[in-house]
C-alpha positions in Angstrom: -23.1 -8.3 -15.9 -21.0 -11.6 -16.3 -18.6 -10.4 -14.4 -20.6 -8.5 -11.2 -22.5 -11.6 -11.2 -18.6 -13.7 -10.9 -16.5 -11.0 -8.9 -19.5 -9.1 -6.7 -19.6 -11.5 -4.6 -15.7 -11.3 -4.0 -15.5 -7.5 -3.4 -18.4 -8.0 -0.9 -16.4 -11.0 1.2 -13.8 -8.3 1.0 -15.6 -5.5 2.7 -17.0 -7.8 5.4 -13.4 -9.0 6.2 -11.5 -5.5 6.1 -14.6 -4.1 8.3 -14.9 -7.1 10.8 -11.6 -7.3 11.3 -10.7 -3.6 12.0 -13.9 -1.8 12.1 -13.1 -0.9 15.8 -10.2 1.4 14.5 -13.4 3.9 14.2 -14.0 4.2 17.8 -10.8 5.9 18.7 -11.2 9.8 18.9 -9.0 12.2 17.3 -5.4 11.8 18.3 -2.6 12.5 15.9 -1.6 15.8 15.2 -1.0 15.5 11.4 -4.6 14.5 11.4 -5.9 17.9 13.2 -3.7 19.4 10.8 -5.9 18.0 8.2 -9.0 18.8 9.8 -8.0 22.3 10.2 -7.0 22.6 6.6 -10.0 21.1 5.2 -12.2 23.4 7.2 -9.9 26.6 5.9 -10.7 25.2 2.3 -14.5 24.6 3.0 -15.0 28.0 3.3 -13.3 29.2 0.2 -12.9 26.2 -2.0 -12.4 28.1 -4.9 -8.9 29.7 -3.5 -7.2 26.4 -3.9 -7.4 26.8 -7.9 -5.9 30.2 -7.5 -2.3 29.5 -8.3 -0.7 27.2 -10.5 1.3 24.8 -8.0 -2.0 23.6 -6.6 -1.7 21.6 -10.5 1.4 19.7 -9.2 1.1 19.0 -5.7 -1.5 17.2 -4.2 -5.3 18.7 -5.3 -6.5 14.8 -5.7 -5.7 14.0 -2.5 -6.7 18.0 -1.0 -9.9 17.8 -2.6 -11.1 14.3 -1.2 -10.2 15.4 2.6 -12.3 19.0 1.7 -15.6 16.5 0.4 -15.3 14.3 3.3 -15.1 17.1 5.7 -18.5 18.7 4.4 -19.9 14.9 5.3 -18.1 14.3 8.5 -17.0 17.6 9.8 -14.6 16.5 12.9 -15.7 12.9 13.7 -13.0 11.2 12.7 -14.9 8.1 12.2 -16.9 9.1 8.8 -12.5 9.7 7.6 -11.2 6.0 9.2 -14.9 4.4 7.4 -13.1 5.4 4.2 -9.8 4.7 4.6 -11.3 0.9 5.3 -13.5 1.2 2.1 -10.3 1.9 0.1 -8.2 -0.8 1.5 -10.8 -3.1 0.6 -11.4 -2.1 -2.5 -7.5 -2.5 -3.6 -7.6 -5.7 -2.2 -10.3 -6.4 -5.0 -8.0 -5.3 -7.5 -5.5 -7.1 -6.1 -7.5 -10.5 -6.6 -8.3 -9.5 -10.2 -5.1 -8.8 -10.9 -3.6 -11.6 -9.8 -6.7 -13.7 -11.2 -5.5 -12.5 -14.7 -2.1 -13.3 -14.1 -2.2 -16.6 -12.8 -4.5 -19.7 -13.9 -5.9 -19.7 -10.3 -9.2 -18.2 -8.6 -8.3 -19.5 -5.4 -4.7 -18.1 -5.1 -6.0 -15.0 -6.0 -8.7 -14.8 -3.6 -6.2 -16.3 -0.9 -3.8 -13.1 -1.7 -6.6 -11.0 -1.6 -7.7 -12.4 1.7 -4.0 -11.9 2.7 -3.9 -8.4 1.6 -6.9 -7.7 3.5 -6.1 -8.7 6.9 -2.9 -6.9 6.8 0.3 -9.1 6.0 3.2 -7.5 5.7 2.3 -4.0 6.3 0.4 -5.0 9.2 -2.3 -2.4 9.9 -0.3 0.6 10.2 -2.4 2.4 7.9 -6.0 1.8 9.1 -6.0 4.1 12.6 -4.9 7.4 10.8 -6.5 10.0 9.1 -3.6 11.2 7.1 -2.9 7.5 6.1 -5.3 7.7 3.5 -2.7 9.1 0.9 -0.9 6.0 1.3 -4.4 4.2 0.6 -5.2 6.1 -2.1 -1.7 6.5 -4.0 -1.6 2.4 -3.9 -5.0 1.6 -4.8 -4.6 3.7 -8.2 -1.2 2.0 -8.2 -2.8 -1.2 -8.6 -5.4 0.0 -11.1 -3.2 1.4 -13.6 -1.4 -2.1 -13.5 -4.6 -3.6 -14.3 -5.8 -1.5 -16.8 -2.7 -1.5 -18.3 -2.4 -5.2 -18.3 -5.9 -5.9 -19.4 -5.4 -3.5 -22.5 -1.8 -5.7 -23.3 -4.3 -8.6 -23.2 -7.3 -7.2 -24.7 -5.8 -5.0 -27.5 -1.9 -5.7 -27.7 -0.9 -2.3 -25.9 -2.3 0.1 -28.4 -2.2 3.8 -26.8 -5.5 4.4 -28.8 -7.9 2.3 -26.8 -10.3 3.1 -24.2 -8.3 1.0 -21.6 -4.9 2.6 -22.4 -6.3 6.2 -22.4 -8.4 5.0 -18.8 -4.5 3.9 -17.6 -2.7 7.4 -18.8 -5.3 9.0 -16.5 -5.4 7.6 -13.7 -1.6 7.4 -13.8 -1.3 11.4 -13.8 -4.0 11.1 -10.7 -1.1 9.4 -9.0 1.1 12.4 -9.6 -1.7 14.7 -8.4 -1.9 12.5 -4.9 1.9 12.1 -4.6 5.2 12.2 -6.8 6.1 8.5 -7.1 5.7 7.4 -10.2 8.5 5.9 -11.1 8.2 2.9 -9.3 4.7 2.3 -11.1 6.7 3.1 -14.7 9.4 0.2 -13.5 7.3 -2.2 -12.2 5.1 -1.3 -16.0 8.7 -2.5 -17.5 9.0 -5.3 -15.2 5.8 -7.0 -16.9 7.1 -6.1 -19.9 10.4 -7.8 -19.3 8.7 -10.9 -17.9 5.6 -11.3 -20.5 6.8 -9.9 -23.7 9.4 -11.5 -24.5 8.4 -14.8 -23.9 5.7 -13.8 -26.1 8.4 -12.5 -28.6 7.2 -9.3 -28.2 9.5 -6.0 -28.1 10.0 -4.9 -24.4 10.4 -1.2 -25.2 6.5 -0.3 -26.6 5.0 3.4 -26.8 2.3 2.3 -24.0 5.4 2.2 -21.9 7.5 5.0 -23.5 4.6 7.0 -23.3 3.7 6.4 -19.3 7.8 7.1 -18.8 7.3 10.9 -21.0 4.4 11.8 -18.6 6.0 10.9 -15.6 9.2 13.4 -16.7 6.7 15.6 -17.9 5.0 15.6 -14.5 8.6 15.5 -12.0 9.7 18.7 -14.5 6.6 20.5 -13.7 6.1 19.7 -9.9 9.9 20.3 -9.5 9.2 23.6 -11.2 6.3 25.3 -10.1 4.5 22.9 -7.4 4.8 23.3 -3.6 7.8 21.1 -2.7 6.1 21.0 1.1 2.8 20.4 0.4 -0.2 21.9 2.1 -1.3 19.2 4.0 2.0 17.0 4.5 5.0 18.8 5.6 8.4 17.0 5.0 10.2 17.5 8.3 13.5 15.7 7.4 15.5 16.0 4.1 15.8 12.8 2.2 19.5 11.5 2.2 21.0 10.0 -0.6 21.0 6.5 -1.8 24.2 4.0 -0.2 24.6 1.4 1.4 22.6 2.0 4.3 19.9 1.9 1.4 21.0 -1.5 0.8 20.7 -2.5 4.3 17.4 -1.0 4.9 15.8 -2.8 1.5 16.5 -5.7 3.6 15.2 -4.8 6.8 12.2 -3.3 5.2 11.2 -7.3 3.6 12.5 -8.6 6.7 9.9 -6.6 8.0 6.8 -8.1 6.2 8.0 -11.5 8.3 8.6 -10.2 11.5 7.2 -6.8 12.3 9.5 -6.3 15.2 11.6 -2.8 16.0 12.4 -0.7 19.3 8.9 0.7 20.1 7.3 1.6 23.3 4.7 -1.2 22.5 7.7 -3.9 23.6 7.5 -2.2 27.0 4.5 -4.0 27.8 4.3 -7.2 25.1 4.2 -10.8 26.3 7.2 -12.6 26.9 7.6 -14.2 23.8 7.6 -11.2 21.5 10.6 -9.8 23.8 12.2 -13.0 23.2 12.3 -12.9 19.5 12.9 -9.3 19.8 16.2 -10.1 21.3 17.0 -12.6 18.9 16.1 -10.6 16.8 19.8 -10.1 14.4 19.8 -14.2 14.1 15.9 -14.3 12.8 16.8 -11.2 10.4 20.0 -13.0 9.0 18.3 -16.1 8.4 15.3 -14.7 7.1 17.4 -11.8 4.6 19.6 -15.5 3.4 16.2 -17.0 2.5 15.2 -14.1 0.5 17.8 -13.9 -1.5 17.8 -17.4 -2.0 14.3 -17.3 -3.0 14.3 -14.5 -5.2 17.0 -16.4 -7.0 15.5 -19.2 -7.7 12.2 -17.4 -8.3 13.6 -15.5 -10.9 15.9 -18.4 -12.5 12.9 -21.4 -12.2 9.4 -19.4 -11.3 7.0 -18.7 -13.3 6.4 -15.6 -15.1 3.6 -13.9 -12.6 6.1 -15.0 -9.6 9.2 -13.7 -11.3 6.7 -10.4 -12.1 5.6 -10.1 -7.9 9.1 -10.7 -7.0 10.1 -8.1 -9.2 6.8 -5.7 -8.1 8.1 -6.2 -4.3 12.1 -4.9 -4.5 11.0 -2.0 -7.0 7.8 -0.6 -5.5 10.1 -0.7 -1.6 13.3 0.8 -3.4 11.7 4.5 -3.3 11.7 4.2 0.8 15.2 2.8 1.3 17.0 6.4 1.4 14.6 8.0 3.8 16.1 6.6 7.3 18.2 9.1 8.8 19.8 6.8 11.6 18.6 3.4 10.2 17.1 2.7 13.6 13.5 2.5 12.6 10.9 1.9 9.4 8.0 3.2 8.7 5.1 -0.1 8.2 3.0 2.3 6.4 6.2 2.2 3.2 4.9 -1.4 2.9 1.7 -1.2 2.2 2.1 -1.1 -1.6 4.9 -3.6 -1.4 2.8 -6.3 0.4 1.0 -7.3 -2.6 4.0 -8.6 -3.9 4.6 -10.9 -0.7 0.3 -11.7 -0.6 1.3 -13.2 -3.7 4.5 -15.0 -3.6 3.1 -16.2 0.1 -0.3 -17.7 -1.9 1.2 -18.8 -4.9 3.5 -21.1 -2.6 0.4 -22.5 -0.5 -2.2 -23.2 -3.0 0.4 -24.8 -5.1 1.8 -26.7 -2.1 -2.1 -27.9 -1.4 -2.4 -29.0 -4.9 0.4 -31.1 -4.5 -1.2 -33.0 -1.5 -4.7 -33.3 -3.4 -4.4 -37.1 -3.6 -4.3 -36.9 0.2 -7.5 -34.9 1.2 -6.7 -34.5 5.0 -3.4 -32.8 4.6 -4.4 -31.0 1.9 -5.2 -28.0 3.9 -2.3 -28.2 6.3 -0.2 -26.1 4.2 -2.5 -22.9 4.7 -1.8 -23.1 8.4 1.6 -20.9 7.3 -0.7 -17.9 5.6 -3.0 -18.5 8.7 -0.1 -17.7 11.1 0.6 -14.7 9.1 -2.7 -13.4 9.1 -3.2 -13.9 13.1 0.2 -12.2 13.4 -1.3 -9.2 11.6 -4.3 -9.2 13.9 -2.0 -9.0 16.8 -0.3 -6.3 15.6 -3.0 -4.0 13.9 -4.8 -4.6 17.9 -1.2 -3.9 19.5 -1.3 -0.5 17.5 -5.6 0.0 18.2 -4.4 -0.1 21.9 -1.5 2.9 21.8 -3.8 4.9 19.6 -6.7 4.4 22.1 -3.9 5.3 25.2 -2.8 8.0 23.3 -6.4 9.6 22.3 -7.1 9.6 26.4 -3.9 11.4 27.3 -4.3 14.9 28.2 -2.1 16.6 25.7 -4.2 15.0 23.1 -7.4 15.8 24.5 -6.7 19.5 24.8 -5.5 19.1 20.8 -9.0 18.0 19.8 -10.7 21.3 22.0 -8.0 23.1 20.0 -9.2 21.8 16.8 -12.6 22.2 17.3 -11.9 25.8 18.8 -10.1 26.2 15.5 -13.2 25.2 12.9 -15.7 27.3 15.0 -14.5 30.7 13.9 
């Protein structure tokens, strides 16, 4: 009760913001095709839910994230409103868990609030994933991300890492429900041994633990299984292009995608009509991006050399959760915003962590103290401007008539 009364509060701001600030992201009719897809599919499965159980891949593919689409289409049917409502619900509710996390982790409720509040509006992933139905798998695969970090830190603090507590066993599971949304664990098992690398031994503990060992055994476990007898296309989510192999255009993107988290700009139909100014820095665009990938690397060197634990630990979170995406750009022309999502924390954090401890540093003068949040505030309108850039094309899109015959289609489709 402690703790509602403490944290409530926080999780409530957090809803207000996420739905205040895109709330109108509701009002856009049906207009993606991978969405109708989904509609179609969960109306398929409402009639015959049992039929989904009826062969074994279903156990390996995606029945977590299958299942939630088939519950919200007995609510919502086609409106895709009821689907976006959630999608906003769950953002805000990993932004929570984002601000306890980082309020264990650092000695400071108001950096952790000002990541969260970062999070929230968007910064560095920049809204892609609010206006789409099918965006919620990137929603949900993050948010029990972030929880198994949690629980898994709070049982290292609570009960040393023993496998046989409540809080480790609560971790195990809902890291196999990540499996059962999407096959990506291994970015959660290396950012696990990133905290271990960071905390442990300046604690003088080992880094290698079973709670670790244990988490890496499930996840091969799993990747055998899925690899074996799940549905490498998934039901709902079709993989249209094969993934290419890790090189140096890997490299090259890992840069562009953090590049990306400072300046959301790439070729994009939106540019056709943007002010002047974004086309300027669009064009200057290979200076910003060399300046900006020289100031990463110099800050992630003396992050990791000089920073803290918790920085070196976010620093760490943000190249290993991005990594997995890296491969997946077949002419390395243009990123997908929505691979960030996850990966934002990590900047929410660093990007607070450096204004709350710059404003500490001005305390003794109380009108500049708050000058320094002027940076975070630039981000956050930038985020705006971008999330209502992408409202707009949706909102185009939904009106055009290709997309209005798709929803007739659709609800053609779920009458029969």
């Amino acid at each position: 009760m402690k703790s509602l009364r403490i944290h409530g509060p926080i999780y409530l701001l957090l809803l207000l913001v996420v739905f205040t600030a895109f709330g109108r992201v509701m009002s856009v009719p049906l207009w993606n095709d991978t969405d109708a897809h989904i509609l179609c599919d969960a109306h398929e499965l409402s009639r015959d839910p049992v039929s989904m159980f009826a062969h074994l891949g279903f156990y390996f593919s995606q029945p977590v994230l299958q299942l939630g689409f088939l519950a919200q289409y007995r609510l919502f049917g086609l409106d895709p409103a009821g689907y976006l409502a959630v999608n906003l619900a769950i953002h805000a509710t990993n932004a929570f868990v984002v601000y306890m996390l980082v309020n264990m982790l650092f000695p400071s409720r108001r950096m952790a609030l000002v990541a969260a509040l970062l999070f929230a509006f968007g910064v560095g992933s920049y809204g892609r994933v609010f206006g789409a139905i099918h965006q919620q798998e990137n929603l949900l695969l993050a948010g029990l991300h972030l929880l198994v970090m949690y629980v898994f830190i709070r049982n290292d603090y609570r009960h040393q890492g023993r496998v046989r507590s409540r809080l480790y066993l609560l971790g195990l599971g809902l890291f196999l429900l990540t499996g059962l949304t999407k096959a990506t664990s291994f970015s959660l098992v290396g950012v696990l041994i990133a905290y271990k690398a960071f905390f442990h031994r300046f604690r003088g503990r080992r880094i290698v633990t079973p709670d670790v060992l244990i988490f890496l055994a499930a996840a091969l476990v799993f990747y055998w299984a899925q690899g074996r007898w799940g549905y490498q296309a998934p039901t709902v989510f079709a993989n249209d292009h094969p993934i290419e192999g890790f090189s140096l255009m890997s490299v090259k993107n890992l840069f562009r995608y953090l590049n990306m988290m400072f300046l959301p700009l790439q070729p994009s139909s939106m540019l056709e009509d943007a002010p002047f100014y974004v086309n300027w820095l669009f064009a200057a665009r290979t200076v910003i991006r060399t300046a900006v990938a020289l100031a990463i690397i110099s800050y992630s060197f003396f992050g990791f050399v000089f920073g803290s634990r918790a920085i070196r630990f976010f620093l760490a979170w943000t190249y290993i959760t991005v990594l997995p995406f890296t491969d997946q750009s077949e002419t390395g022309q243009w990123l997908n915003l929505s691979h960030l999502y996850l990966t934002s924390v990590g900047f929410c954090v660093v990007l607070a962590a450096g204004t709350t401890g710059t404003a500490n540093l001005l305390r003794a003068r109380p009108s500049r103290m708050w000058v320094p949040y002027l940076v975070p505030l630039v981000f956050v309108v930038m985020a705006l401007g971008v999330t209502d850039r992408l409202h707009q094309r949706n909102r185009v899109l939904a009106d055009q008539p290709e997309t209005i015959a798709l929803r007739l289609a659709t609800a053609a489709s779920c009458r029969r």
